[in-house]
C-alpha positions as CSV (number, residue, x, y, z in Angstrom):
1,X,-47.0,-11.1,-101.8
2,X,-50.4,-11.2,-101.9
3,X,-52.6,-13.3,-99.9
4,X,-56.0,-15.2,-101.2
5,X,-57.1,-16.7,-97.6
6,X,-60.9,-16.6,-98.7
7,X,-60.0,-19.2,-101.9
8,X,-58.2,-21.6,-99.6
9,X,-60.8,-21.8,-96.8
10,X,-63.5,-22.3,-99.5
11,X,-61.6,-25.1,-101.9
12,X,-59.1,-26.6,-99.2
13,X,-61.6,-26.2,-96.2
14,X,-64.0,-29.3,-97.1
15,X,-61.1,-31.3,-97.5
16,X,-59.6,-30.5,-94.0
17,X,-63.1,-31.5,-92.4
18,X,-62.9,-35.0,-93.9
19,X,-59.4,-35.4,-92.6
20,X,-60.8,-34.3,-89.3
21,X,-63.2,-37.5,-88.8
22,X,-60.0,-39.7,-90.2
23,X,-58.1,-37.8,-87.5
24,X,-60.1,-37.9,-84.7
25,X,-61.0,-41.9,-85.6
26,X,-57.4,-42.6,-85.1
27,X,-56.8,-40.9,-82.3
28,X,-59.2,-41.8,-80.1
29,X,-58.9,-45.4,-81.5
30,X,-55.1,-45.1,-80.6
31,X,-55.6,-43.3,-77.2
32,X,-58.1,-46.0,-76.0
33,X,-56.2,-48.8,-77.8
34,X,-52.8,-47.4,-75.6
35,X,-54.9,-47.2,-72.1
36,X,-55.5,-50.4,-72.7
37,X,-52.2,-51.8,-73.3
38,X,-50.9,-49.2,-70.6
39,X,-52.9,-50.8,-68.2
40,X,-51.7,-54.2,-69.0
41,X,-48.0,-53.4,-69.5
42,X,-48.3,-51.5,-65.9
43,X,-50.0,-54.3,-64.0
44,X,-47.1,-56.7,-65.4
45,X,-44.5,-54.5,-64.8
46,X,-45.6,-54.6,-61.0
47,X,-46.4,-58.4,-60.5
48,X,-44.1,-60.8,-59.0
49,X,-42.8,-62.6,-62.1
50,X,-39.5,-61.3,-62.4
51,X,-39.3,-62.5,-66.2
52,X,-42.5,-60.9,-67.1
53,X,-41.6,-57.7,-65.4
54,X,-37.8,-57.6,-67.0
55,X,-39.6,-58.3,-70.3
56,X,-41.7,-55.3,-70.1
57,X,-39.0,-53.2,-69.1
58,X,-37.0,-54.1,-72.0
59,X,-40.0,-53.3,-74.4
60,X,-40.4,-50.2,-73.0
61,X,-37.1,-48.8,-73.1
62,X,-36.9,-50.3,-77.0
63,X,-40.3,-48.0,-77.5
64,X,-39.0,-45.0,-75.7
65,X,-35.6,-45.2,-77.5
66,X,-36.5,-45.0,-80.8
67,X,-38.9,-42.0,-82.6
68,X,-42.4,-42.8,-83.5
69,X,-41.6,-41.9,-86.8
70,X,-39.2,-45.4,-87.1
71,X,-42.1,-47.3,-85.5
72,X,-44.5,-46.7,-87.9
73,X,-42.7,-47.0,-90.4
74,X,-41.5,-50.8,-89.5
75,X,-44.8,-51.6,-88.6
76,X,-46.1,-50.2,-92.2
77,X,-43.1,-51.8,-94.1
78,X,-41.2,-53.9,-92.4
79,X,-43.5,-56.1,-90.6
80,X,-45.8,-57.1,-93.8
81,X,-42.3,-58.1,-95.2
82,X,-40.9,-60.3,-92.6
83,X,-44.7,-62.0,-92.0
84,X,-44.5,-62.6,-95.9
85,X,-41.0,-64.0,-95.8
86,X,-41.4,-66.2,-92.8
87,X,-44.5,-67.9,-94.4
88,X,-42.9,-67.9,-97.9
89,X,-39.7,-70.1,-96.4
90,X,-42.5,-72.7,-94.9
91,X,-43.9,-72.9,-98.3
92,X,-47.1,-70.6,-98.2
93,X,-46.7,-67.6,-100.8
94,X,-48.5,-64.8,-99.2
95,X,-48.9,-60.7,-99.6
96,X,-49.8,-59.7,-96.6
97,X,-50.2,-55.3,-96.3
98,X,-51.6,-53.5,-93.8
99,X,-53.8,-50.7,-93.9
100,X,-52.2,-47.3,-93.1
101,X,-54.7,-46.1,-90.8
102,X,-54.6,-49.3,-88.8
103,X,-50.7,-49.3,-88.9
104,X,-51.1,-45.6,-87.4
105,X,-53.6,-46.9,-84.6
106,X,-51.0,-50.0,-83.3
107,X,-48.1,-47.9,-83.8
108,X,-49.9,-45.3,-81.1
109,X,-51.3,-47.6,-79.0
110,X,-48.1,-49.3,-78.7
111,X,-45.9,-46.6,-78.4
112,X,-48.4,-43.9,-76.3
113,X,-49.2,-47.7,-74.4
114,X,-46.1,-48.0,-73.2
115,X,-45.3,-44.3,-71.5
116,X,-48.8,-43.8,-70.2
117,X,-47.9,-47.1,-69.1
118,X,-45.2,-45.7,-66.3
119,X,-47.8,-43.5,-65.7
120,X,-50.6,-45.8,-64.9
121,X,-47.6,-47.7,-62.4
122,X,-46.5,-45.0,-60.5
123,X,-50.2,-43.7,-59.9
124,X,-51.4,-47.2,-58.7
125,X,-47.5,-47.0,-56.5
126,X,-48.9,-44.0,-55.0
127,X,-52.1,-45.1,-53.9
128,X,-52.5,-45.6,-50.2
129,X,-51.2,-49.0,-48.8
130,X,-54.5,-48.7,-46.6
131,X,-56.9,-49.5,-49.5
132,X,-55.1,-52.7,-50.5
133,X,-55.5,-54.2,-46.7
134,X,-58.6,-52.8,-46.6
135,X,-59.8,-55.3,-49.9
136,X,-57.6,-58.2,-48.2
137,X,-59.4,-57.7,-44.6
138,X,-63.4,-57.9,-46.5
139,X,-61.8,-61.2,-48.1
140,X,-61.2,-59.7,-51.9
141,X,-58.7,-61.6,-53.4
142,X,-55.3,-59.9,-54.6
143,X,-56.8,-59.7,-58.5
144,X,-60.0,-58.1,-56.8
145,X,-58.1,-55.5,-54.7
146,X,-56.2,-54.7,-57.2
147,X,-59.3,-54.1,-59.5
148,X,-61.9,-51.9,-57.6
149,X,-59.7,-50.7,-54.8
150,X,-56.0,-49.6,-56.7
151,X,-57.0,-49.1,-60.5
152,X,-60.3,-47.1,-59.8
153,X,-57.8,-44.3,-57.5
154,X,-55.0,-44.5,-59.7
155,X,-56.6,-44.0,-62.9
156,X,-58.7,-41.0,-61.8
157,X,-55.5,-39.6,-60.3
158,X,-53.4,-39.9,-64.0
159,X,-56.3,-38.2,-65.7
160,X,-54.7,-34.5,-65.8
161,X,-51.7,-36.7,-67.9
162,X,-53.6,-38.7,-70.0
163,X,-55.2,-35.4,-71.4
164,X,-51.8,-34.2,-72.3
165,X,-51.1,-37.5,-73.5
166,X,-54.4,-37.2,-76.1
167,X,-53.8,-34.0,-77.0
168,X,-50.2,-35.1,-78.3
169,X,-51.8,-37.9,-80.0
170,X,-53.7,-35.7,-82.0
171,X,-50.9,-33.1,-83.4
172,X,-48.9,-36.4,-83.8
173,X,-50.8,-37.8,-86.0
174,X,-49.6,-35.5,-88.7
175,X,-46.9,-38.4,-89.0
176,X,-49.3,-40.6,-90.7
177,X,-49.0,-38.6,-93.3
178,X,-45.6,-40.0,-94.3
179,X,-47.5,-43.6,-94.4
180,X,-49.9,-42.5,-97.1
181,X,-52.9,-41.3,-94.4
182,X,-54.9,-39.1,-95.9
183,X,-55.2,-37.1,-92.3
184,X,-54.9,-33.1,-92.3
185,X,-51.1,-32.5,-92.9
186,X,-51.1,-34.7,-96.4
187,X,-54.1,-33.0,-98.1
188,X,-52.8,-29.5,-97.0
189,X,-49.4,-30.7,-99.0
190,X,-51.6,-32.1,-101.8
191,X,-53.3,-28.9,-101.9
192,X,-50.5,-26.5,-101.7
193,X,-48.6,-28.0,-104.3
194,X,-51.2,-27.8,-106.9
195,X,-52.2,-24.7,-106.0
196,X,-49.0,-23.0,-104.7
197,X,-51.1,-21.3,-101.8
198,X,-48.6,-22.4,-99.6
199,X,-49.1,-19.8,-96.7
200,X,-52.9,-19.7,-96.4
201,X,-52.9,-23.8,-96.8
202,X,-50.7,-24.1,-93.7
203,X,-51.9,-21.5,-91.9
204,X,-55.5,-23.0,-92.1
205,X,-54.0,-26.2,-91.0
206,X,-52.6,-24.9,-88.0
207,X,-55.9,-23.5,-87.4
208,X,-57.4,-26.3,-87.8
209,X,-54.8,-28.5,-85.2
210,X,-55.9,-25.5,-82.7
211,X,-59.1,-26.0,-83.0
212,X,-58.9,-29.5,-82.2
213,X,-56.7,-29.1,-79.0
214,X,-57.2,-25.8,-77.3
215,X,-60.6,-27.3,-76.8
216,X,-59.6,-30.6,-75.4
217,X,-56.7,-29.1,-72.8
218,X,-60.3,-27.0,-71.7
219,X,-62.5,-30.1,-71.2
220,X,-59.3,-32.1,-70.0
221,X,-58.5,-29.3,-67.2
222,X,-62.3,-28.7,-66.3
223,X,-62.4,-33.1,-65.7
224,X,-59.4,-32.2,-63.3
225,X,-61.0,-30.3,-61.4
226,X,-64.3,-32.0,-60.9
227,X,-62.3,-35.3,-59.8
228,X,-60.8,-32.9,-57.3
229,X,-64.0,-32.6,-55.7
230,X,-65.0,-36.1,-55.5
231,X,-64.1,-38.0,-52.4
């Protein structure tokens, strides 16, 4: 078998860099998108209304008991559907479709959301009873303790996770590919299929996924160490 690894990083290697800026857009969209909605789902898990709280227990264990895979895929198909036949039977004829790229970024943010989300709880859990009665004794109210004296702690303390969690964001959004995303793992198919390079073409690509991770587990673990140091 012979190998031609010069021809596929000169004709597929452009191609891979443009799916690196659609790759990293939707990741750190995603990733920023799900500390968001973490942060939400986590403060509502904790607060006194029981409803709320059992609401976002059920969503979560509905999001960690299915594959991401599914959840894109209803998002991408099933949800333009259902919005298209609820305004259909009140008598609006609509044909609502979502873009694939945004489908990818709520279908990460919601599913990444919801496990950094036990995360974000258990960190702000494990955060000193002292600083909350602290906040109460200088007259902060509850929303205002919670806010610069519990988040600021527990969010600095779930950074080591939150790198892993990115780094997993980014080799998972080789899903995307099976909603039409033109990210890394659907041109290297495209490419090997047309040209039958099929070893060099994935080989480059798992280069390429390397390339994009080893670095970020670096700057991820040197972060951990700095917020070591700080008081």
């Amino acid at each position: 078998m012979e190998l031609n690894f010069g021809k596929a990083i000169d004709t597929l290697g452009p191609s891979l860099l443009g799916g690196v800026g659609i790759v990293l857009y939707i990741t750190l969209s995603g990733f920023f998108c799900a500390l968001a909605a973490a942060l939400i789902i986590a403060i509502g898990r904790l607060s006194k209304n029981k409803v709320l709280s059992r609401i976002l227990s059920v969503l979560i264990e509905l999001i960690r008991g299915t594959p991401l895979l599914v959840q894109l895929f209803y998002i991408y198909y099933v949800i333009p559907t259902l919005l298209n036949g609820i305004l259909s039977m009140a008598g609006y004829e609509t044909n609502i479709q979502l873009k694939a790229s945004t489908c990818g970024i709520i279908g990460f943010a919601v599913n990444y959301g919801c496990y950094m989300s036990e995360v974000i709880r258990s960190a702000i859990l494990a955060v000193d009873s002292g600083q909350r009665e602290a906040g109460l004794a200088l007259g902060f109210s509850e929303a205002k303790v919670m806010l610069h004296f519990i988040i600021p702690p527990a969010l600095r303390n779930s950074v080591p996770v939150f790198g892993n969690y990115l780094v997993m964001l980014i080799k998972d959004t080789s899903l995307l590919a099976m909603i039409s995303v033109q990210e890394l793992l659907l041109r290297t198919k495209t490419y090997a299929s047309q040209t039958f390079l099929t070893v060099e073409a994935y080989t480059l690509l798992a280069v390429v996924y390397l390339l994009l991770s080893i670095p970020l587990s670096q700057l991820t673990g040197i972060l951990e160490r700095r917020l070591k140091r700080m008081p």
